[in-house]
N, C-alpha and C positions, 0 to 999 in steps of 0.2 A: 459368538458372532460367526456370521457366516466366510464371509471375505476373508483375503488374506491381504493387511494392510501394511506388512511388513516395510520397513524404510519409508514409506509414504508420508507424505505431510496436507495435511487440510488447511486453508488460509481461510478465515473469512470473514469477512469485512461486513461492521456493525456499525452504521452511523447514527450517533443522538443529537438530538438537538439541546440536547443539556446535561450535565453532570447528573443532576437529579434522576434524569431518565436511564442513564447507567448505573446509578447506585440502588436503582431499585427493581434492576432488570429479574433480579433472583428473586424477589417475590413475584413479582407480577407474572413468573413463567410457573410459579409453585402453584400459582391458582387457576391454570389455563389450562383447562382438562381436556383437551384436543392435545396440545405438546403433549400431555401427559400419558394419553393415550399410542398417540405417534410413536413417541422417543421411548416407551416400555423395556425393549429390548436394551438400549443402549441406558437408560437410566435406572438400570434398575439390575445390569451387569452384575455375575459371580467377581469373587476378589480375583477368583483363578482364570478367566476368560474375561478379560478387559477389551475395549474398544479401542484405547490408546494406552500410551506409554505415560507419558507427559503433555499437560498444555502449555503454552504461552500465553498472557494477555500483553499487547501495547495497547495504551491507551494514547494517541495523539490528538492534537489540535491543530484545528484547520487551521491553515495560511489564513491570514486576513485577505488578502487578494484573491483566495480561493476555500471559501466559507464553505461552501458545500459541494459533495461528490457527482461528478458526471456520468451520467453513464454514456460509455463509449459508442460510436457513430461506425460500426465497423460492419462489413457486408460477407465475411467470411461463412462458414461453416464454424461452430463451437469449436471443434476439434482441432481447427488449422489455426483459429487465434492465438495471439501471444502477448501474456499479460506479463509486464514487466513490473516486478517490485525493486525500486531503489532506497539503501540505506547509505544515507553518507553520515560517518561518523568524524565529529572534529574534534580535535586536541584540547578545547577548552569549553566552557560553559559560553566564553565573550565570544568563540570562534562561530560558537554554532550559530550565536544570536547575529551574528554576519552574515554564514551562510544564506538563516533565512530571512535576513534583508535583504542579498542577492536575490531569492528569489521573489524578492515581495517588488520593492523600491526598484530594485537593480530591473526588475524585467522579465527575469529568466521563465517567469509561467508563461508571459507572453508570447514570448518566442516559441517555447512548444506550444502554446496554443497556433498560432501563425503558422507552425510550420504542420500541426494537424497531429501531434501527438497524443492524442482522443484521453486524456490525463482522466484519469477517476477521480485522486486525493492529491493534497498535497498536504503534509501537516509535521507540527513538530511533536516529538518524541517525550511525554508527559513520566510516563513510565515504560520499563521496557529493561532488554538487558544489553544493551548499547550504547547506553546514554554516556554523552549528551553527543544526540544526531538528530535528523530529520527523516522522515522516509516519504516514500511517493509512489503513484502506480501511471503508469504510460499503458496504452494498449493498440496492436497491429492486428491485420488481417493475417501476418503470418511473419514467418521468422525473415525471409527474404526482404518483406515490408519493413519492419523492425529493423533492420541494417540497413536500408536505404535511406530511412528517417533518421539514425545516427549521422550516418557520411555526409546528407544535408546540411543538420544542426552543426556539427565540428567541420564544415567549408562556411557557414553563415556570419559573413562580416559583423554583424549586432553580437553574435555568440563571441568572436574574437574580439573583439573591443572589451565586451565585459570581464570574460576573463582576463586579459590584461591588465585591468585598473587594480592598482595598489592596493586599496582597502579592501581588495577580495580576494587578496592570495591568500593559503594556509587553512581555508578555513574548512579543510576537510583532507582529513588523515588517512582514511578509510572509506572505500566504497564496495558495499556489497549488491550483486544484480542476481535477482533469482527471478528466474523463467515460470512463469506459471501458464495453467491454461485451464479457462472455466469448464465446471463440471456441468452437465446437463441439465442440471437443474439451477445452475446459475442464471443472475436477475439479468447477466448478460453476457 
């Protein structure tokens, strides 16, 4: 391989409309002789020059409130976007299934819809190495945009109410935010 990918990490996000269609992604790319041809270089790597270290798969499921991925409304340049991934991890299996009733029941997609958080996913954590959590992806014109949309959401009366109601403390032990930002060849 040419590059040097060193510390780098590639995210990339694959939606199906079925399990089926997941579980049968490996053949159906085994016989698509355009990837096959494409991806040569990387499929077909020495043990001793590898293209990566390690993968990850999470497989989640969408929010019911939010079945399927949007693609974000953003006017940026690729380079100055800023894609936010959020994982909130909860303390228990009952916790998380709270969590994502807060965001279902409770509101909470609405509100970042409202407030223009140009959301791609929302979904819960099937498999993964965090479970049991949720994750989600927000997306800004730019990192300055991205903080102004937070100090809205956390000043937003609907946002303070919710989180104050009893049935929805605790149900997240852990939040991790990783900054991303699409590659050129990104759908968006």
């Amino acid at each position: 391989m040419d590059q040097d990918t060193t510390g780098k990490k590639v995210y990339v996000f694959v939606p199906f409309t079925s399990w089926d269609k997941l579980e049968n992604m490996d053949s159906k790319l085994s016989g698509d002789q355009q990837y096959l041809s494409d991806g040569k270089e990387y499929l077909e790597a020495a043990y001793n020059d590898l293209p990566y270290q390690r993968m990850e798969t999470i497989v989640l499921k969408a929010f019911p409130k939010w079945p399927w991925p949007t693609g974000p409304k953003l006017t940026a340049n690729k380079a100055d976007r800023v894609y936010e991934l959020r994982s909130y991890e909860s303390p228990t299996e009952n916790y998380n299934v709270n969590k994502v009733k807060m965001f279902n029941d409770g509101g909470e997609t609405v509100l970042f819809n409202r407030l223009n958080f140009n959301a791609v996913f929302y979904g819960e954590v099937l498999a993964g190495s965090h479970m049991p959590n949720l994750m989600y992806m927000t997306t800004f014109n730019s990192k300055e945009d991205r903080d102004a949309h937070w100090k809205t959401f956390s000043d937003d009366p609907e946002w303070k109410t919710l989180v104050a109601k009893p049935e929805y403390q605790h149900n997240v032990s852990k939040a991790d935010i990783i900054f991303l930002h699409p590659a050129e060849y990104s759908d968006y």
